[in-house]
N, C-alpha and C positions, 0 to 999 in steps of 0.2 A: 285393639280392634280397628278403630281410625287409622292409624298406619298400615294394615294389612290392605283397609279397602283402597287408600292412595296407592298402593305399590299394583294391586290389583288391576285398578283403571291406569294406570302407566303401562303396563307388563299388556293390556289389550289392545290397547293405542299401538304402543310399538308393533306390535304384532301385524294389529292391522293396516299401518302405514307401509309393513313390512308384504304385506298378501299383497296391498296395493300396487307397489312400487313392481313385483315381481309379474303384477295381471299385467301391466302396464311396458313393459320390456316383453313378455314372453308371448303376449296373446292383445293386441291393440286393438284388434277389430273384435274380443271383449268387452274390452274397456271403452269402446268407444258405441258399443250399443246399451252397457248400461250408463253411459251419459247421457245418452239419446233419448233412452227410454223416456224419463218425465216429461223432456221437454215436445216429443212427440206429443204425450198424453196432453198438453195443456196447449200446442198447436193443433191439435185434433180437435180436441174439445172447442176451442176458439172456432175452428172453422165450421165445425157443425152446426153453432149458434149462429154463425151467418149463412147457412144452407135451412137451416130452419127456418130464420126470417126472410129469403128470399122466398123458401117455401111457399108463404103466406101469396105471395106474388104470381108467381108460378104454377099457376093452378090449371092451365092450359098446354095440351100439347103444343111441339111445334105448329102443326099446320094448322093448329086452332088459330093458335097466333100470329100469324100470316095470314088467317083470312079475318080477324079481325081488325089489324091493324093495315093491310093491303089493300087495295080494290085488285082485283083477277084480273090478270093479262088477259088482253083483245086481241084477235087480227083483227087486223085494218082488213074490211070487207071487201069481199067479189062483188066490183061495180061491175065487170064486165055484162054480167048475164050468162056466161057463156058455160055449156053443161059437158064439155071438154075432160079428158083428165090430167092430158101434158101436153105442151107444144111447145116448138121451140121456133121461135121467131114469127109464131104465128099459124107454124103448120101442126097438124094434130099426129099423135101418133098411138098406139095403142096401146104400151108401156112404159114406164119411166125408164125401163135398162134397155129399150132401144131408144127414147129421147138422146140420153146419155151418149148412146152411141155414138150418135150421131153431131153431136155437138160438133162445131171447130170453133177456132179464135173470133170472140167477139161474139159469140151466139148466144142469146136470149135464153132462157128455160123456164117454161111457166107451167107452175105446177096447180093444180086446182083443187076445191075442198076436199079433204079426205085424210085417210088413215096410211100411210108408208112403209110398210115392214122391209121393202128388199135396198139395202145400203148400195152405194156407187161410187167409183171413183172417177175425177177429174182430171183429165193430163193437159187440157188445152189452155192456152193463155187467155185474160179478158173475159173470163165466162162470168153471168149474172142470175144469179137464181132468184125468182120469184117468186113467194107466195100470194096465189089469189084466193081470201077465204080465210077459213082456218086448215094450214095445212101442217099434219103431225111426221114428224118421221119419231121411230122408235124400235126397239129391242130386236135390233140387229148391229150386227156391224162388219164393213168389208174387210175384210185378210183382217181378221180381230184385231181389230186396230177401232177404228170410228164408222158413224154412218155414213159421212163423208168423210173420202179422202183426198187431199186437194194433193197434185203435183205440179199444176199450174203455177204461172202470173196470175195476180191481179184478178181476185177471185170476190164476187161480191155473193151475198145472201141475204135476201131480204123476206120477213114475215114469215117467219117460218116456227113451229113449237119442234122441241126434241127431249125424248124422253127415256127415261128407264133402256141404257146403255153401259152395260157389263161386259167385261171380258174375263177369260183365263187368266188374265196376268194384272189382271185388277187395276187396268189402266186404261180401259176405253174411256170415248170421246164420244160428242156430237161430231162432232168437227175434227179433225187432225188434220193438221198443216204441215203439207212437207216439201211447199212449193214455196212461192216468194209474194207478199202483201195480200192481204185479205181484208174485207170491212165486213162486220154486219149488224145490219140496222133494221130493228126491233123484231130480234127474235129474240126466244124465250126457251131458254134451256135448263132442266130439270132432272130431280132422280135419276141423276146418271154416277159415274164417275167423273169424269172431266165434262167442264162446257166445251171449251176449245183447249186442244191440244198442239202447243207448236214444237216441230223437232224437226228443224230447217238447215241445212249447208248453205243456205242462201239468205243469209241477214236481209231482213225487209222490216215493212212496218205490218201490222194491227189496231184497223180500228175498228170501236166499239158503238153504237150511238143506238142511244133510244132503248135498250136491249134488257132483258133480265134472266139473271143467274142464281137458281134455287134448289137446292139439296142436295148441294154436289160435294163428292169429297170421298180418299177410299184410302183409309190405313195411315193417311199423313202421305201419301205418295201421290194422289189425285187431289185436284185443285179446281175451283171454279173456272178462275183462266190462268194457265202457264205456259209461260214463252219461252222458249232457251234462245234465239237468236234473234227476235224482233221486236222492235219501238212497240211501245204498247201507249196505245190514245185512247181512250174513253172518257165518255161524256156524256150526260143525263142516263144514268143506267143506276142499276139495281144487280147487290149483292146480297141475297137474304140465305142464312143460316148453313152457311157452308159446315160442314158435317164431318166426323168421324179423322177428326186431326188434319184436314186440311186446309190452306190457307185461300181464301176468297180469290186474293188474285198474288200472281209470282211472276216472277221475270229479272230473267239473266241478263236481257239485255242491257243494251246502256241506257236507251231512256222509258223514263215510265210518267204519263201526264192521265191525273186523273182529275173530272172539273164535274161537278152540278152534279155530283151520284150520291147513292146512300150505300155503305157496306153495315148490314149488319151481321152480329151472331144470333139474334135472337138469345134462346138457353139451348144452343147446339153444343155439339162438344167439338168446336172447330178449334183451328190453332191461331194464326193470324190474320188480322184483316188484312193485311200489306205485308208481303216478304220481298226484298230486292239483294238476294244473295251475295251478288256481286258486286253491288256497289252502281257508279253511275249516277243519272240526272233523275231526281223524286221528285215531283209536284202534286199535291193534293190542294185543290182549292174549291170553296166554297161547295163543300158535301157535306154529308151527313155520316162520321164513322161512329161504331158503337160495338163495345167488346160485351158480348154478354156474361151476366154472372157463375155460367159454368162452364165458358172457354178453358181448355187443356194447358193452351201457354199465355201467362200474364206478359207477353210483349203485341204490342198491338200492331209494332210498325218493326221490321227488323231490316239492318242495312249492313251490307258487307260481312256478316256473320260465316260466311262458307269463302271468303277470299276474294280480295278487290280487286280488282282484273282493268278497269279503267281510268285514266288520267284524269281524267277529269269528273268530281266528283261535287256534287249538287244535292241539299233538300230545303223544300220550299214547302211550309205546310199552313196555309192561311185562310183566315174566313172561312174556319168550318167551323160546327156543332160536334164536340168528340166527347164521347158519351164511354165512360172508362168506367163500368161497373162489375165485374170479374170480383167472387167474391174471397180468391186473395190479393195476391199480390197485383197492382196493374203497375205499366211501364207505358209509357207511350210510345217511347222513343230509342232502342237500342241500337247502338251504332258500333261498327270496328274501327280500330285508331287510323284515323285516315284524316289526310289536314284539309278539315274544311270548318265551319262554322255555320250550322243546321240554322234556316230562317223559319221560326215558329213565332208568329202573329197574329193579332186579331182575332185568334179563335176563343168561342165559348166551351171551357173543359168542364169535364162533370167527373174529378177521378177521386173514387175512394180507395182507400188505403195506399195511399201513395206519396213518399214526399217532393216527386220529382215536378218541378214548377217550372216554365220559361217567362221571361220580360215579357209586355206588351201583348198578355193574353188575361182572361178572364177567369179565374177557378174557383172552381165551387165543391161542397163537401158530398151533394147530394143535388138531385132534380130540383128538391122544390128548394132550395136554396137561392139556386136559379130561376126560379118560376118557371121550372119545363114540367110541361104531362109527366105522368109517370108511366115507369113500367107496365104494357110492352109498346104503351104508344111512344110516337117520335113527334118534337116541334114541330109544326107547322110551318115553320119561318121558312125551310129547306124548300116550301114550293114555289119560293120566288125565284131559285134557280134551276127548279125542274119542271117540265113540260110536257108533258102533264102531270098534277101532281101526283103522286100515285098512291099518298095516303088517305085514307077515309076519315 
């Protein structure tokens, strides 16, 4: 009887080494879902138990959490007095689409408190748009594209909100740049698809100052700000909860300088704070970055991932607060083999589940590890290089 059962458990084994070997040669992508299977189940599982105890945290919509932890964008107010609706240089006119019209190089446009529905484009060089008040543009856009579209030079806009901006093709803009340099300083772009959209044959620059960027983002295709051909410079600005797979800010070009800003995810379902696709000069210094715990993709900074296109290649990432809380995997830092040797210093990191470390920075397992607030507030340290602070 002993011997029948040894011949038994032999004659099974074989067998079933035999079913094995056969799944394995004939049908792989079998064999390779029931490998998967458990360990699915026990990476599922794992990740649940950290979507539960962020749970705990998470008790707040986005905008809840944005108005708790944000003070509410201002315009800078109408000193003028003046009960006007447009003028441009001074003269008054009786619509914004003949203001427009009438622009040429180097004219003024001031636009006064109120609500904007009809979008306009820009062909002249040197033009400067004002907001006096609070002035909104929203839910339109010219040749479904943005509510402005610039063809110009050297285009400024100043004070202005822009909002709730859709298109058919799931890529409008505030903004869409198809001329050469643009700045804008402190305006406030939201619920849209894109803040600014650049898609230029004319390489120029992009700056950004004073400004804030919130809920923006459409499919992974839209982005708070993306450049295909121009420098991108910002500085004391705000990136809050870029949304729906997009990344806060992107740019093809070669250089990207970002100083005194905060990018967060909040718990959006954004993908990166930083993409620089093609490689070029990266500088993040003294900000505030922070991946939330239900960001889509665990990289928080990505470089040259779609093909390096420039000689010279640059990252400089220092004296910031970088708050890596994505509740799997976080990365800081992913890069394409390209010969350079990334400068990461000085900074206070906050990254869970991660073992990627650099020299001459600070890491921590958790907030209070590091003695920071917790989730959804942000350090305070960050408003010594921001002006105003813009946390509560």
């Amino acid at each position: 009887m002993k011997t029948k059962l040894v011949n038994y458990f032999v004659y099974v084994g074989v067998a079933s080494h035999l079913l094995l070997l056969i799944i394995i040669i004939w049908q792989p992508r079998l064999f390779g879902k029931l490998v998967s299977m458990p360990m699915n189940y026990y990476y599922s599982k794992s990740a649940q138990l950290e979507i539960d105890n962020y749970s705990k945290l998470i008790t707040l919509s986005i905008e809840e959490q944005i108005d708790k932890v944000f003070f509410p964008w201002q315009p800078k107010p109408n000193l003028s007095n003046k009960k006007q609706t447009v003028q441009v240089n001074g003269v008054s006119f009786s619509s914004l689409k003949l203001a427009v019209k009438s622009l040429k190089s180097g004219d003024e446009l001031q636009i006064y408190d109120g609500i904007y529905t009809k979008p306009f484009k820009i062909n002249e060089d040197n033009i400067t748009i004002i907001g006096y008040g609070h002035v909104v543009f929203e839910k339109s856009a010219y040749d479904g594209k943005a509510f402005v579209v610039s063809k110009g030079e050297n285009l400024t806009i100043k004070n202005i909100e822009c909002r709730f901006i859709a298109v058919k093709d799931k890529n409008g803009a505030c903004i869409r740049q198809e001329g050469k340099n643009i700045t804008l300083d402190h305006v406030y772009f939201h619920h849209s698809e894109n803040g600014i959209l650049e898609k230029s044959k004319r390489p120029g620059n992009i700056y950004i100052f004073d400004s804030r960027f919130e809920l923006l983002g459409k499919n992974g295709k839209a982005h708070g700000v993306y450049s295909s051909t121009a420098n991108l410079y910002i500085n004391n600005s705000l990136f809050i909860a870029t949304k729906s797979e997009g990344h806060a800010i992107k740019n093809r070009a070669e250089k990207t300088f970002i100083s005194n800003s905060l990018i967060t995810s909040l718990s959006s379902d954004d993908s990166r704070l930083i993409d620089i696709p093609n490689g070029g000069v990266l500088s993040v210094e003294r900000s505030l970055l922070h991946q939330g715990p239900l960001s889509v993709n665990g990289q928080a900074i990505a470089f040259g991932m779609e093909g390096v296109r420039y000689e010279k290649n640059e990252i400089n990432i220092t004296n910031n607060i970088i708050l890596l809380e994505r509740i799997k995997k976080n990365t800081l830092l992913v890069t394409a083999e390209v010969d350079m040797t990334p400068i990461i210093e000085g900074n206070i990191v906050v990254n869970t589940n991660s073992n990627q470390q650099y020299k001459n920075n600070s890491f921590y397992q958790s907030r209070s590890e590091a003695a920071l607030s917790e989730y959804p507030s942000f350090p305070k340290e960050i408003c010594q290089f921001m002006n105003p602070c813009p946390l509560i």
